[in-house]
PDB file with one MODEL, atoms N, CA, C and O in Angstrom:
MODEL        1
ATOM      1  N   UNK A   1       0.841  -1.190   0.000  1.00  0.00           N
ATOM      2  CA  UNK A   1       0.000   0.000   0.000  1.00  0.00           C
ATOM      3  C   UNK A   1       0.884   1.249   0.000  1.00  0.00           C
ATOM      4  O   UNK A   1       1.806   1.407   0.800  1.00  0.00           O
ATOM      5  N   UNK A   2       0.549   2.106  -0.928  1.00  0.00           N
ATOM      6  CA  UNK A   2       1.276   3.146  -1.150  1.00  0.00           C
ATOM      7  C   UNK A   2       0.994   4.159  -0.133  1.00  0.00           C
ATOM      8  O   UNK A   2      -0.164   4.564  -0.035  1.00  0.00           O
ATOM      9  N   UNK A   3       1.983   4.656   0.700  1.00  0.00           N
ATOM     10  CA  UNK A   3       2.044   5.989   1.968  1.00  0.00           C
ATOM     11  C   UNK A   3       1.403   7.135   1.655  1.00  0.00           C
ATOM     12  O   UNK A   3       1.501   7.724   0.579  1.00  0.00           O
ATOM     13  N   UNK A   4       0.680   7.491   2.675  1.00  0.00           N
ATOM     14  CA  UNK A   4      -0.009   9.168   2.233  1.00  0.00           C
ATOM     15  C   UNK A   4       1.049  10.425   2.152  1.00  0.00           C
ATOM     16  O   UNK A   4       1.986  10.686   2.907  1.00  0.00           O
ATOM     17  N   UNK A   5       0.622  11.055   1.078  1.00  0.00           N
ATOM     18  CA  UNK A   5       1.327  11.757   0.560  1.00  0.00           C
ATOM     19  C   UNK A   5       1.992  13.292   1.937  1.00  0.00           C
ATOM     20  O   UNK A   5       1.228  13.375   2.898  1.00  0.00           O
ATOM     21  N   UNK A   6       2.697  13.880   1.965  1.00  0.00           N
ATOM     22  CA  UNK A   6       2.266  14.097   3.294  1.00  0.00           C
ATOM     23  C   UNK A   6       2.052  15.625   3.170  1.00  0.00           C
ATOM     24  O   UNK A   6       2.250  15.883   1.983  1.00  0.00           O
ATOM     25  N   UNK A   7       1.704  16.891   3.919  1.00  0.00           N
ATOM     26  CA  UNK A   7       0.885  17.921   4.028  1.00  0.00           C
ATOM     27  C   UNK A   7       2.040  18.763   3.081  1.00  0.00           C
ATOM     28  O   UNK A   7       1.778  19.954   3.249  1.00  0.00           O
ATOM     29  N   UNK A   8       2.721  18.688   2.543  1.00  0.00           N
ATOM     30  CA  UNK A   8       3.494  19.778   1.826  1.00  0.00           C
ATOM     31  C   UNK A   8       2.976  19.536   0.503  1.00  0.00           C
ATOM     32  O   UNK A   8       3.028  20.511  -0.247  1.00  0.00           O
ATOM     33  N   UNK A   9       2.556  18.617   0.098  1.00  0.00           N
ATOM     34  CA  UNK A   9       1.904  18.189  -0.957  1.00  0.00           C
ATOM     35  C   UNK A   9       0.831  18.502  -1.097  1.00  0.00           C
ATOM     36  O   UNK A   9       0.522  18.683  -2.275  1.00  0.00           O
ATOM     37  N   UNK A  10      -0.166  18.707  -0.155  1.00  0.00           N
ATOM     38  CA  UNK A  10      -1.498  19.069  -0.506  1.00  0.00           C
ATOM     39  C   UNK A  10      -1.570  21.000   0.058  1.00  0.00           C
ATOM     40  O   UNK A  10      -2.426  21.869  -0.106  1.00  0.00           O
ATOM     41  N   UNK A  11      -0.644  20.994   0.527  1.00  0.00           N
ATOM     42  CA  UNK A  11      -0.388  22.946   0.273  1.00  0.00           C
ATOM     43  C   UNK A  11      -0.447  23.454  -0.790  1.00  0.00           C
ATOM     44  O   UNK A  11      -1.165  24.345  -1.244  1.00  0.00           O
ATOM     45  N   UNK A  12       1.165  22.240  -1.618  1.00  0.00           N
ATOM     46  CA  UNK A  12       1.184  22.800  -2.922  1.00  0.00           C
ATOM     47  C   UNK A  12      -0.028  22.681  -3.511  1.00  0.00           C
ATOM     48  O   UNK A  12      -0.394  23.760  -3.978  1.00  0.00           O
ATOM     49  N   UNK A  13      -0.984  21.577  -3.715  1.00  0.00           N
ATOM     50  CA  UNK A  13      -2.016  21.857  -4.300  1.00  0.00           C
ATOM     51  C   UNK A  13      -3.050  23.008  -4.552  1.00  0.00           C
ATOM     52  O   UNK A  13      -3.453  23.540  -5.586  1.00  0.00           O
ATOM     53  N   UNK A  14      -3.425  23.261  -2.767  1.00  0.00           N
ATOM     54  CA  UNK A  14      -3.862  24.137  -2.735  1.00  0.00           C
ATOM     55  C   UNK A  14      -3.499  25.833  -2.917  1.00  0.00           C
ATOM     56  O   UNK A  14      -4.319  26.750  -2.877  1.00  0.00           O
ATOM     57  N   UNK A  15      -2.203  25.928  -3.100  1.00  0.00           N
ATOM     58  CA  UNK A  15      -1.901  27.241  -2.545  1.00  0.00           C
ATOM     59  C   UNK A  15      -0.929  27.677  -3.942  1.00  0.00           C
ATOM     60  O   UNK A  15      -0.727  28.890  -3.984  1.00  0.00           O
ATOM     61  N   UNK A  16      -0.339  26.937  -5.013  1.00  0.00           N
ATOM     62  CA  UNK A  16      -0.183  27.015  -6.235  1.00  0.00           C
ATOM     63  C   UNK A  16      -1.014  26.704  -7.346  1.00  0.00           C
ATOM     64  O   UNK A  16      -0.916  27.286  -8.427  1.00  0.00           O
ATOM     65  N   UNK A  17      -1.978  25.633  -7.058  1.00  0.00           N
ATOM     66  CA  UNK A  17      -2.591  25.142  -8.115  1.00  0.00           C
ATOM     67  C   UNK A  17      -4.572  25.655  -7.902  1.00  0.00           C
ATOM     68  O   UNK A  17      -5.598  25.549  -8.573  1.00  0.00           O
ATOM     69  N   UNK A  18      -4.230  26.121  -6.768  1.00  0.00           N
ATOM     70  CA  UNK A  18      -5.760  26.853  -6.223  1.00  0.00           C
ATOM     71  C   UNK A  18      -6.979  25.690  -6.056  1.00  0.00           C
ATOM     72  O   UNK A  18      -8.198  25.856  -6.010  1.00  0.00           O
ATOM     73  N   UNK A  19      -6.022  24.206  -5.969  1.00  0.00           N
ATOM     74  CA  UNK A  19      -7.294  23.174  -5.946  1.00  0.00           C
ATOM     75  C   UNK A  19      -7.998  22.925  -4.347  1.00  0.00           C
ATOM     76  O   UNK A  19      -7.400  22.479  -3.368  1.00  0.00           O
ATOM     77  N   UNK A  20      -8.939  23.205  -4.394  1.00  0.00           N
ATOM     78  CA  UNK A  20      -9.691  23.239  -2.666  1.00  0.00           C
ATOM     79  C   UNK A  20      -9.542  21.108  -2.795  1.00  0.00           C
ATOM     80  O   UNK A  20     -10.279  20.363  -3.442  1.00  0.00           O
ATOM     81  N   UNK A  21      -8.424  20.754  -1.982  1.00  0.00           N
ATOM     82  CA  UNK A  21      -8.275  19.384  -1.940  1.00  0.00           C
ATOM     83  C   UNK A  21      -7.927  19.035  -0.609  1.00  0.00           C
ATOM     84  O   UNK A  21      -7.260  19.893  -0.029  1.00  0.00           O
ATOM     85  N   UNK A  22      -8.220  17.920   0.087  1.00  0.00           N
ATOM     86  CA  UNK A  22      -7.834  17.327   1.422  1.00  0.00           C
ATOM     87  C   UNK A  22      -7.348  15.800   0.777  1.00  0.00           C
ATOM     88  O   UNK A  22      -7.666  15.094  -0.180  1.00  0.00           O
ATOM     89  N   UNK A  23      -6.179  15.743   2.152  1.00  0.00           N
ATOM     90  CA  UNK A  23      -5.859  14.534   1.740  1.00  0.00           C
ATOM     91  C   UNK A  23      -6.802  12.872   1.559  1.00  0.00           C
ATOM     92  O   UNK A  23      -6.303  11.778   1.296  1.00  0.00           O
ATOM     93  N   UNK A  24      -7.711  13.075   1.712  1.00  0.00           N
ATOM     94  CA  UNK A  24      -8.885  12.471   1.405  1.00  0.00           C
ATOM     95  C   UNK A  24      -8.906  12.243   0.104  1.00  0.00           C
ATOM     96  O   UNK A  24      -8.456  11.154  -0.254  1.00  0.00           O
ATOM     97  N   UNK A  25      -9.331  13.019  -0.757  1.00  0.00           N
ATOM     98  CA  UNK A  25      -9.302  13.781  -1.749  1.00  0.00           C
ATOM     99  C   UNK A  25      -8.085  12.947  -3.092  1.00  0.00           C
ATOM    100  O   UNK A  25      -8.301  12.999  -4.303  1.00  0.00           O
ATOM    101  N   UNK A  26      -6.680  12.139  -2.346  1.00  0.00           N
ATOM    102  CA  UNK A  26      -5.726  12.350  -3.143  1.00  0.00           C
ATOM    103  C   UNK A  26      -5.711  10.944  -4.007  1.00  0.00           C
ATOM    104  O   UNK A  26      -4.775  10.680  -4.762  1.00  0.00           O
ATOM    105  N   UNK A  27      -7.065   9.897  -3.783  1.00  0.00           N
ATOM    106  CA  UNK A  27      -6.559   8.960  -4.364  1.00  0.00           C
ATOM    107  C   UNK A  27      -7.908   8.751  -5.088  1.00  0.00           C
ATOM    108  O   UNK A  27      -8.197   7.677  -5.616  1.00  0.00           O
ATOM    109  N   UNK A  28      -8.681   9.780  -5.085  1.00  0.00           N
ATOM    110  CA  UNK A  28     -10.037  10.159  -6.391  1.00  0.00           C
ATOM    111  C   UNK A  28      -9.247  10.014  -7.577  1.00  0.00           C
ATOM    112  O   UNK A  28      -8.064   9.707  -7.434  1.00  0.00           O
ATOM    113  N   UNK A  29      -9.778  10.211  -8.883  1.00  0.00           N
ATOM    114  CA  UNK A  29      -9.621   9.913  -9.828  1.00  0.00           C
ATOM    115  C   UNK A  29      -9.463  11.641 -10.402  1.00  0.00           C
ATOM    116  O   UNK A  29     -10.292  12.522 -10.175  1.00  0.00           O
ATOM    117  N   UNK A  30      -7.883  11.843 -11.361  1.00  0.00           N
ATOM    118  CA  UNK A  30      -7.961  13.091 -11.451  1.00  0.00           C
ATOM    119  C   UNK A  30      -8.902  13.862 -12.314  1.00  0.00           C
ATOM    120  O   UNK A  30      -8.978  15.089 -12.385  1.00  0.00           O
ATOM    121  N   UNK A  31      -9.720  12.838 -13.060  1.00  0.00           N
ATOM    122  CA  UNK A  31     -10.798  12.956 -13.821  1.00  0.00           C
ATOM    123  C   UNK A  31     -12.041  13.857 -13.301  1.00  0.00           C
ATOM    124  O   UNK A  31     -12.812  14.536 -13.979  1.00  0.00           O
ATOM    125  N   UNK A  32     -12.000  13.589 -11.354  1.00  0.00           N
ATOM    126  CA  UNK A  32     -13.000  13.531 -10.883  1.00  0.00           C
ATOM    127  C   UNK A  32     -12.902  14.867 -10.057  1.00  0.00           C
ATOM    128  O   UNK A  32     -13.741  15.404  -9.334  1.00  0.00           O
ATOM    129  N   UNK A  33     -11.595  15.247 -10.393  1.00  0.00           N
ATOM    130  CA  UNK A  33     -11.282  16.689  -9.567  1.00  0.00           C
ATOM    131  C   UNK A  33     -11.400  17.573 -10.664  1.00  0.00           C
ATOM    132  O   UNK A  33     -10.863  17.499 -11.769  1.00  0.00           O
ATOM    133  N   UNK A  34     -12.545  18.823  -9.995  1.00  0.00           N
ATOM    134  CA  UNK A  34     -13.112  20.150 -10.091  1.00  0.00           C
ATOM    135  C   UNK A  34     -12.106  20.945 -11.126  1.00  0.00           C
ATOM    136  O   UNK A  34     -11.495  21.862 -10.576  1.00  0.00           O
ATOM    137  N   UNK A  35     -11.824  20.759 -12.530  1.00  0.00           N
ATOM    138  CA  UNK A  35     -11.053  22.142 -12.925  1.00  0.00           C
ATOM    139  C   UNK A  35      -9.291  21.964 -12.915  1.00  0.00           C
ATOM    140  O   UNK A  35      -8.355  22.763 -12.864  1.00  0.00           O
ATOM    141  N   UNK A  36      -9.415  20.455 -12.993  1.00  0.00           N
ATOM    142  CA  UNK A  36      -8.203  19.355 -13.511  1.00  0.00           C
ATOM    143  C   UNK A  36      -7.946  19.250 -14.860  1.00  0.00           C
ATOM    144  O   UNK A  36      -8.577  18.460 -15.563  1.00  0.00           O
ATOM    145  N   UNK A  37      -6.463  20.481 -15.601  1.00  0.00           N
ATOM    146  CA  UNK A  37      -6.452  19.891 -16.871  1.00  0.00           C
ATOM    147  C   UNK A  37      -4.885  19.580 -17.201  1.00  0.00           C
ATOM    148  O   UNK A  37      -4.222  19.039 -16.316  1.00  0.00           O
ATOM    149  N   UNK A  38      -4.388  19.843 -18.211  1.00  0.00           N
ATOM    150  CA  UNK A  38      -3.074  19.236 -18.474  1.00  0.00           C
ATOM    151  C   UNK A  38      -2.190  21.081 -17.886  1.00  0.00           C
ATOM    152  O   UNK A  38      -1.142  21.119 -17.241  1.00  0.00           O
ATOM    153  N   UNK A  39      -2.682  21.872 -18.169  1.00  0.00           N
ATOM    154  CA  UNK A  39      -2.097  22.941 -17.394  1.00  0.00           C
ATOM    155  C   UNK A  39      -1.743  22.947 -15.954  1.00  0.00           C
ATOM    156  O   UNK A  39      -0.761  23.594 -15.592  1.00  0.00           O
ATOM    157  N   UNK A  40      -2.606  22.144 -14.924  1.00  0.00           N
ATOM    158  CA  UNK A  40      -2.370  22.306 -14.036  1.00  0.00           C
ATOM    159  C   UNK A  40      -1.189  21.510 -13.439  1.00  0.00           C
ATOM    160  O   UNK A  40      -0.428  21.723 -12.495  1.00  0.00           O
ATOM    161  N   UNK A  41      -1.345  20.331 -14.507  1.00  0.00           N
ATOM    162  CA  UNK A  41      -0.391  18.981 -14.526  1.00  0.00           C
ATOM    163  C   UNK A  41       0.506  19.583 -14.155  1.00  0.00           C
ATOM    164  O   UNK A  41       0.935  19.575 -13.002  1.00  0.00           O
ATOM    165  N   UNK A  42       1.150  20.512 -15.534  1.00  0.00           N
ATOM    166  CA  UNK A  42       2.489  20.994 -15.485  1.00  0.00           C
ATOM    167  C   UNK A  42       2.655  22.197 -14.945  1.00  0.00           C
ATOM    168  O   UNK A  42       3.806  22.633 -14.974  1.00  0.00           O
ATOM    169  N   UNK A  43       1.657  22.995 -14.358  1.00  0.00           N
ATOM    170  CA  UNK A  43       1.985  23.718 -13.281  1.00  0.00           C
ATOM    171  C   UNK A  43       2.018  23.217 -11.942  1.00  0.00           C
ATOM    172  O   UNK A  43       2.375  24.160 -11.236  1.00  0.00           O
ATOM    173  N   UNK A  44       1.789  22.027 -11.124  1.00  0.00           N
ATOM    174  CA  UNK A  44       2.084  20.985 -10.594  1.00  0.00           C
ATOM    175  C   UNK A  44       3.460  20.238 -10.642  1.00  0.00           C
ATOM    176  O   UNK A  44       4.149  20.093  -9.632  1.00  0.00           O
ATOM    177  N   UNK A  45       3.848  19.733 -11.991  1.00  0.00           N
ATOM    178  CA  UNK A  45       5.271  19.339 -12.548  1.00  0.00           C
ATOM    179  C   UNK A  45       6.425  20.488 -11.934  1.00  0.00           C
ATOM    180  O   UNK A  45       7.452  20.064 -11.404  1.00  0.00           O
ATOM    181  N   UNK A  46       6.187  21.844 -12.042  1.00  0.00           N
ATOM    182  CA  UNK A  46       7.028  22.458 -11.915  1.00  0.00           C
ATOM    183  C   UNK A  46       7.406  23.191 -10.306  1.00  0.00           C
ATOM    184  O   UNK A  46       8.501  23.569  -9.887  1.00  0.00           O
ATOM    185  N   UNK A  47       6.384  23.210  -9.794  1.00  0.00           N
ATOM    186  CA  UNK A  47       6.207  23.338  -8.140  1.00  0.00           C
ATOM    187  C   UNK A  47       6.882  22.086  -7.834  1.00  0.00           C
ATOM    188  O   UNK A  47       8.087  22.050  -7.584  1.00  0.00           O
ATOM    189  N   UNK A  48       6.230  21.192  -7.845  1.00  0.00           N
ATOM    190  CA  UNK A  48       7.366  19.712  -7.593  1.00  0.00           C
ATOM    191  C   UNK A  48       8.678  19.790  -7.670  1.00  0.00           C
ATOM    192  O   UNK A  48       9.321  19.896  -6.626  1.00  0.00           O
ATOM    193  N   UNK A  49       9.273  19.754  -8.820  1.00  0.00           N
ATOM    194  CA  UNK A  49      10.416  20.204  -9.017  1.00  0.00           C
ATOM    195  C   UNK A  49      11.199  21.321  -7.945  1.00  0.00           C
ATOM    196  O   UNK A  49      12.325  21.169  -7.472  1.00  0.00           O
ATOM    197  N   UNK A  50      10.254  22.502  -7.702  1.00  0.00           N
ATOM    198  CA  UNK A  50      11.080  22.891  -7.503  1.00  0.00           C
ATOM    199  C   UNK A  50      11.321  22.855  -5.877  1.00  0.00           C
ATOM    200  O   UNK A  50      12.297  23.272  -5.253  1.00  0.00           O
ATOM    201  N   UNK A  51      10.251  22.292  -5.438  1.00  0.00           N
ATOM    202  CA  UNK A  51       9.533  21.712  -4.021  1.00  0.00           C
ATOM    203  C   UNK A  51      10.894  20.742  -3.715  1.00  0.00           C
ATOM    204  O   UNK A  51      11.744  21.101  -2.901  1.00  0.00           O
ATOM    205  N   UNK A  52      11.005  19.306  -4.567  1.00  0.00           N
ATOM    206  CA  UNK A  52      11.984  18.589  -4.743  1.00  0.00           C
ATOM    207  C   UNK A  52      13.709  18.555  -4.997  1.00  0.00           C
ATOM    208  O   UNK A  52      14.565  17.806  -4.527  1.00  0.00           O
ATOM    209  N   UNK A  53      13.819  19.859  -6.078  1.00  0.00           N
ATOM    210  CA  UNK A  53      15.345  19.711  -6.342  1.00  0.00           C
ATOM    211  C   UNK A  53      15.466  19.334  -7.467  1.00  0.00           C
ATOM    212  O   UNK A  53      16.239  19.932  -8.215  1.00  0.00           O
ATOM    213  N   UNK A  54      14.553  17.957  -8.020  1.00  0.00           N
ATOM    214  CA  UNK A  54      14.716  17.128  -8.889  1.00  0.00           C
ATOM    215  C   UNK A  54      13.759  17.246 -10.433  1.00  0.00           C
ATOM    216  O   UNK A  54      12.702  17.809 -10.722  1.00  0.00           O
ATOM    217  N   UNK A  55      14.542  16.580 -11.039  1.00  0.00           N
ATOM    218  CA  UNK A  55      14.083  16.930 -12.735  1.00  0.00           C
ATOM    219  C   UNK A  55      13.249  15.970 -12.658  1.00  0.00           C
ATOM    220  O   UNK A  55      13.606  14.819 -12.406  1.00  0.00           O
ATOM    221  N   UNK A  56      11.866  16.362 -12.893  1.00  0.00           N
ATOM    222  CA  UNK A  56      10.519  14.934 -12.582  1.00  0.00           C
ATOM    223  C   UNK A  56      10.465  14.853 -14.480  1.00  0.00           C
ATOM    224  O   UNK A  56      10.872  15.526 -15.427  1.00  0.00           O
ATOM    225  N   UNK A  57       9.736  13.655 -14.261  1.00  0.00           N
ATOM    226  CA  UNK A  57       9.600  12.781 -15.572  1.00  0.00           C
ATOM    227  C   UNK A  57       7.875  13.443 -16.234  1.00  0.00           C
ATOM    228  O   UNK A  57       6.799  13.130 -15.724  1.00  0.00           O
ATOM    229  N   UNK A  58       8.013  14.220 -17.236  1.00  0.00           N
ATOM    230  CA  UNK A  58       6.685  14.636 -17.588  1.00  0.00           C
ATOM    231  C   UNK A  58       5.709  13.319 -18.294  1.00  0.00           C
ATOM    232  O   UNK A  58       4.480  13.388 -18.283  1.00  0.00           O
ATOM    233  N   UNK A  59       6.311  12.364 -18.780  1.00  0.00           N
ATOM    234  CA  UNK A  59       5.747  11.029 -19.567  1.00  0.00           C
ATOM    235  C   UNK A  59       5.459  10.509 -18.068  1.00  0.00           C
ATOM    236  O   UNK A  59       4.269  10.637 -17.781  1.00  0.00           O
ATOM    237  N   UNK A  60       6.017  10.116 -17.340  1.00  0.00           N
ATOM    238  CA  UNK A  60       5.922   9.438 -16.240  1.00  0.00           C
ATOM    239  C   UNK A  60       4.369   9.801 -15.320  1.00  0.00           C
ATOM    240  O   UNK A  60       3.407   9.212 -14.828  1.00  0.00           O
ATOM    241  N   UNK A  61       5.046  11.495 -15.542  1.00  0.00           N
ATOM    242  CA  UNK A  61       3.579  11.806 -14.436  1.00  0.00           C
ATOM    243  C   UNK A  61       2.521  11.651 -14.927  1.00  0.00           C
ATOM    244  O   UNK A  61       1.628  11.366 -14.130  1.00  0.00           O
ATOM    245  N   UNK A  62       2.074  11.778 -16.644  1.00  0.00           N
ATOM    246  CA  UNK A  62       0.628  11.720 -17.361  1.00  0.00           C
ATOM    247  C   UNK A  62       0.139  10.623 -17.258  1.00  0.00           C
ATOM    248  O   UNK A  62      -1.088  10.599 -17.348  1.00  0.00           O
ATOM    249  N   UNK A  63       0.968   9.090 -16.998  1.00  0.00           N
ATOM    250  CA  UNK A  63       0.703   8.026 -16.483  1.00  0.00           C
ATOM    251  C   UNK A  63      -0.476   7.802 -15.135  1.00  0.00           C
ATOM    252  O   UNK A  63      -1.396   6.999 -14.975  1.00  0.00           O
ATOM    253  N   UNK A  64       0.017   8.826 -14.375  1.00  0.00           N
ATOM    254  CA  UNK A  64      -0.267   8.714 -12.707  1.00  0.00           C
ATOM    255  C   UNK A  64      -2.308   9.265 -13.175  1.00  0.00           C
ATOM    256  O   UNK A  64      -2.712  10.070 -14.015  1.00  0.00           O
ATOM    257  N   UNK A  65      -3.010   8.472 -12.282  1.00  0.00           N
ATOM    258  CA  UNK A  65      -4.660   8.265 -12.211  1.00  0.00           C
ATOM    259  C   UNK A  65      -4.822   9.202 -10.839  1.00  0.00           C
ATOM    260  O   UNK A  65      -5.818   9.922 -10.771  1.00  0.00           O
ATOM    261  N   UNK A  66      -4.016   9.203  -9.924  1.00  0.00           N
ATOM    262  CA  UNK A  66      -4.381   9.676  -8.953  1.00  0.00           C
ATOM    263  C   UNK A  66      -3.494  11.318  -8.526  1.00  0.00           C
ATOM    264  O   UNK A  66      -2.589  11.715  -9.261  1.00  0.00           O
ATOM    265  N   UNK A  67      -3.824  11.927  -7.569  1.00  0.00           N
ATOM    266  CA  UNK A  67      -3.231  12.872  -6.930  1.00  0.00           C
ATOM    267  C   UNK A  67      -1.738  12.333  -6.079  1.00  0.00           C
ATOM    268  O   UNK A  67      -0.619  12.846  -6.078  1.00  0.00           O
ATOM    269  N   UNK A  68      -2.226  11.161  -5.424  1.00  0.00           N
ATOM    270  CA  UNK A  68      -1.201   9.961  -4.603  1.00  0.00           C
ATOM    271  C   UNK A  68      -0.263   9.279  -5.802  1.00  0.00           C
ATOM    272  O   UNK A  68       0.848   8.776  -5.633  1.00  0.00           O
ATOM    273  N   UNK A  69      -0.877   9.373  -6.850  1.00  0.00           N
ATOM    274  CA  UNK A  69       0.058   8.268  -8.050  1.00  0.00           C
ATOM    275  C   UNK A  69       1.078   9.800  -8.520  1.00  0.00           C
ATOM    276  O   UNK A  69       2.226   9.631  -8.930  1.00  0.00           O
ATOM    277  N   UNK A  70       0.690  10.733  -8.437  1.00  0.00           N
ATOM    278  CA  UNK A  70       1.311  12.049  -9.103  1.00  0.00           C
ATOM    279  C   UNK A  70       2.676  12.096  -7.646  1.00  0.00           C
ATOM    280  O   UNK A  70       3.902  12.207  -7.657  1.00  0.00           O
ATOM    281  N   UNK A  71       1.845  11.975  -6.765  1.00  0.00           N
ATOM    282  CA  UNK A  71       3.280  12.052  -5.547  1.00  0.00           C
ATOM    283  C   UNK A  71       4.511  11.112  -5.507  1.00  0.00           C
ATOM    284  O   UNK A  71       5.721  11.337  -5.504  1.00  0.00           O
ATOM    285  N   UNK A  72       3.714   9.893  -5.476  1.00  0.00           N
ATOM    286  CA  UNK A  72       4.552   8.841  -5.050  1.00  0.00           C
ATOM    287  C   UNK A  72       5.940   8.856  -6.858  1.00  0.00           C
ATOM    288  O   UNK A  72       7.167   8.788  -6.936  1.00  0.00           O
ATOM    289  N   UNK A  73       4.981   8.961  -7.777  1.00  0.00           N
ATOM    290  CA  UNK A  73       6.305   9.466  -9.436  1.00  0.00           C
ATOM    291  C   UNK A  73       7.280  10.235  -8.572  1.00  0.00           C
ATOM    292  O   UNK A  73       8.382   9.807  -8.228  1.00  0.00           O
ATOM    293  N   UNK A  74       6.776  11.391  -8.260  1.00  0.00           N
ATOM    294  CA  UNK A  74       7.619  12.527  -8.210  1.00  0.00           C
ATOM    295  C   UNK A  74       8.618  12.085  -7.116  1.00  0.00           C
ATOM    296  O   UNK A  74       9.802  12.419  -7.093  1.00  0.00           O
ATOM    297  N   UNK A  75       8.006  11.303  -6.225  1.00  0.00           N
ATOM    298  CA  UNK A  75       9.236  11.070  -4.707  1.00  0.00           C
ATOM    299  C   UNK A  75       9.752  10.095  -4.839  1.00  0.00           C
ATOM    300  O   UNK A  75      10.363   9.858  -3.797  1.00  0.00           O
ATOM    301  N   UNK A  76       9.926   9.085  -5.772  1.00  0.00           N
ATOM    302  CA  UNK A  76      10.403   7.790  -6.101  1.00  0.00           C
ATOM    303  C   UNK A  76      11.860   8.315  -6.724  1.00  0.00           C
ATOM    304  O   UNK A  76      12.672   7.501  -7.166  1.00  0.00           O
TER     305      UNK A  76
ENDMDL
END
């Protein structure tokens, strides 16, 4: 079972990407979140990054179904 993502992650959500999300919230379907498009992806992609340090995989993340599948890419 994959670990909950933990509260710096759902800041960034909220507080760069303007998504009203709880960690509840992170293993919905990104289909199913309010005003979810490929912009936010990669405005997401790039907060990560820079949240991280690290050069994240943009093929990798379009893979990820979840908010939790978008974390666990990026922290792997």
């Amino acid at each position: 079972m994959a670990e909950t993502p933990p509260d710096w992650f759902v800041e960034i959500l909220r507080d760069e990407l303007d998504i009203d999300v709880t960690a509840d919230d992170l293993t919905r379907s990104l289909d199913e979140l309010p005003g979810w498009d490929s912009v936010k992806l990669l405005t997401l992609l790039v907060a990560l990054e820079r949240h991280t340090g690290a050069t994240l995989s943009l093929p990798d993340l379009l893979e990820a179904r979840t908010l939790a599948a978008v974390h666990e890419t990026a922290t792997r």
